[in-house]
LOMAR-685708 format. One record per residue (C-alpha): x, y, z; residue number from 1. Coordinates in Angstrom, 2 decimals. Each point is the difference from the previous one (the first is absolute). Example, Ala and Ser with C-alpha at 12.3 -4.5 7.8 and 13.67 -1.06 7.14 Angstrom:
<lumtors>
<<12.30,-4.50,7.80>,1> <<1.37,3.44,-0.66>,2> 
</lumtors>
This chain:
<lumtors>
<<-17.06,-12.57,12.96>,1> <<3.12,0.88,-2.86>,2> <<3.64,0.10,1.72>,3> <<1.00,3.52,-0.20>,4> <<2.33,0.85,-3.09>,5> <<-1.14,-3.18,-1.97>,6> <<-2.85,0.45,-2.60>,7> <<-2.40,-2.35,-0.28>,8> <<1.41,-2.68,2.57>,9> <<-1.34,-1.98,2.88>,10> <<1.47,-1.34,2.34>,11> <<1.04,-3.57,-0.98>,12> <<-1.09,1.14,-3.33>,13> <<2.38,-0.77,-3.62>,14> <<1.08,3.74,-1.17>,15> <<-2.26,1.45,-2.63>,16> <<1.08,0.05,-3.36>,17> <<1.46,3.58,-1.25>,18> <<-2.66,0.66,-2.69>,19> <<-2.74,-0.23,2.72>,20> <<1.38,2.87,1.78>,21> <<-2.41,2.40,1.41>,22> <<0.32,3.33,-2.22>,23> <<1.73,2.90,1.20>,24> <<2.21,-2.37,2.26>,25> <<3.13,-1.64,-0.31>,26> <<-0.17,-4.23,-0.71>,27> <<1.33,-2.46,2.53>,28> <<2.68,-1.83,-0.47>,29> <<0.66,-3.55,-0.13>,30> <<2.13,0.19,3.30>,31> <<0.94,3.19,1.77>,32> <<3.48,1.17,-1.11>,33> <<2.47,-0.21,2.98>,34> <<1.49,3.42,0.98>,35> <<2.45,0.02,2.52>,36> <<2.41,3.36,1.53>,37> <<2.35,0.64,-2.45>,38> <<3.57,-0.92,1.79>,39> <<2.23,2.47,-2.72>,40> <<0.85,-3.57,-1.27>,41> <<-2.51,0.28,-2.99>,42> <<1.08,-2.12,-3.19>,43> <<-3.16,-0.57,-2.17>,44> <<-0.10,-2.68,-2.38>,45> <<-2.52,-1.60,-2.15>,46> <<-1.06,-3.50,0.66>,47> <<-1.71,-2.76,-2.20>,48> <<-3.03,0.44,2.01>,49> <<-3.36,1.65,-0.73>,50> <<-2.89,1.88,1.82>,51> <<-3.09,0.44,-1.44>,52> <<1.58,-0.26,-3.40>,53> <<2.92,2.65,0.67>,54> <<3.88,-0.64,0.33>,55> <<0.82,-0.10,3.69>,56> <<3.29,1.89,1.44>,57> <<1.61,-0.94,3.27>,58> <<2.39,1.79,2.19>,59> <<3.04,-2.28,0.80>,60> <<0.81,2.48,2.97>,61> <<-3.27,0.27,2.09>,62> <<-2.54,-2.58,-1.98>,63> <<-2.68,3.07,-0.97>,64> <<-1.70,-1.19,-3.19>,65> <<-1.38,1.93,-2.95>,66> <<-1.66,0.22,-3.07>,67> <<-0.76,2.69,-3.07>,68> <<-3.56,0.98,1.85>,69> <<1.45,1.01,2.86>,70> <<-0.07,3.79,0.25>,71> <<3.72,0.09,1.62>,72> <<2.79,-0.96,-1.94>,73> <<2.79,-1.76,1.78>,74> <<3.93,1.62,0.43>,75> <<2.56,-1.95,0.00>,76> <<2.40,1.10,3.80>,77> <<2.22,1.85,-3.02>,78> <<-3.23,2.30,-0.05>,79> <<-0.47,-1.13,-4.27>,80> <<-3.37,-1.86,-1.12>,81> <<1.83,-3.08,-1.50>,82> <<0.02,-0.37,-3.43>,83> <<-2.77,-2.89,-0.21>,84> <<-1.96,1.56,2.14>,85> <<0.00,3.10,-2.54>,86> <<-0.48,-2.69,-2.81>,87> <<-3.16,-1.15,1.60>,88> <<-1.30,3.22,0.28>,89> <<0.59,0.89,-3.66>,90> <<-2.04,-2.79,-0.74>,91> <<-3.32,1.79,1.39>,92> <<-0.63,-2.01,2.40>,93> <<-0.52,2.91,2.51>,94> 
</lumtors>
C-alpha cells in the first residue's frame, strides 16, 4: 500500500530517488515542503539549504517553504515576487 501523494513510498520506506519517478507523474521529494496559511507577514528569503538539489526559500513571516519546482511562486505581504526569488526562476529551474 503507497501513502497517497507520495510516489513510490512505503510506509517506513527511504524516499525514492527523483530519476526513478514513475512517468507521467511528478517525483517525490526528499521531505515534504512545509506550507503553512499565509499570515500577510510574508518575507521570502533564500537559505543555504537544499532540496533535492534546488535552492530552498523560507518565509520569515509564516515559515511556508519553497523551491523553483513548485508551480506557485511566493509574494512577498508587499504583493512583489522578491527579487531572488525572480533570480531563481531565471535560472530555469521551473
Amino acid at each position: 500500500m503507497f501513502l497517497k501523494g507520495l510516489t513510490g513510498r512505503r510506509p517506513g520506506s527511504i524516499p525514492m530517488p527523483t530519476a526513478w519517478a514513475e512517468p507521467g507523474r511528478l517525483p517525490a521529494m526528499a521531505r515534504p515542503l512545509e506550507i503553512a496559511a499565509c499570515r500577510r507577514l510574508c518575507s521570502w528569503h533564500g537559505t543555504d539549504g537544499l532540496l533535492d538539489d534546488e535552492r530552498l526559500f523560507r518565509c520569515s513571516g509564516c515559515g511556508s517553504e519553497w523551491v523553483a519546482s513548485q508551480s506557485w511562486t511566493p509574494v512577498d505581504h508587499t504583493g512583489v515576487v522578491p527579487d531572488p526569488v525572480q533570480e531563481e526562476r531565471r535560472r530555469g529551474r521551473g
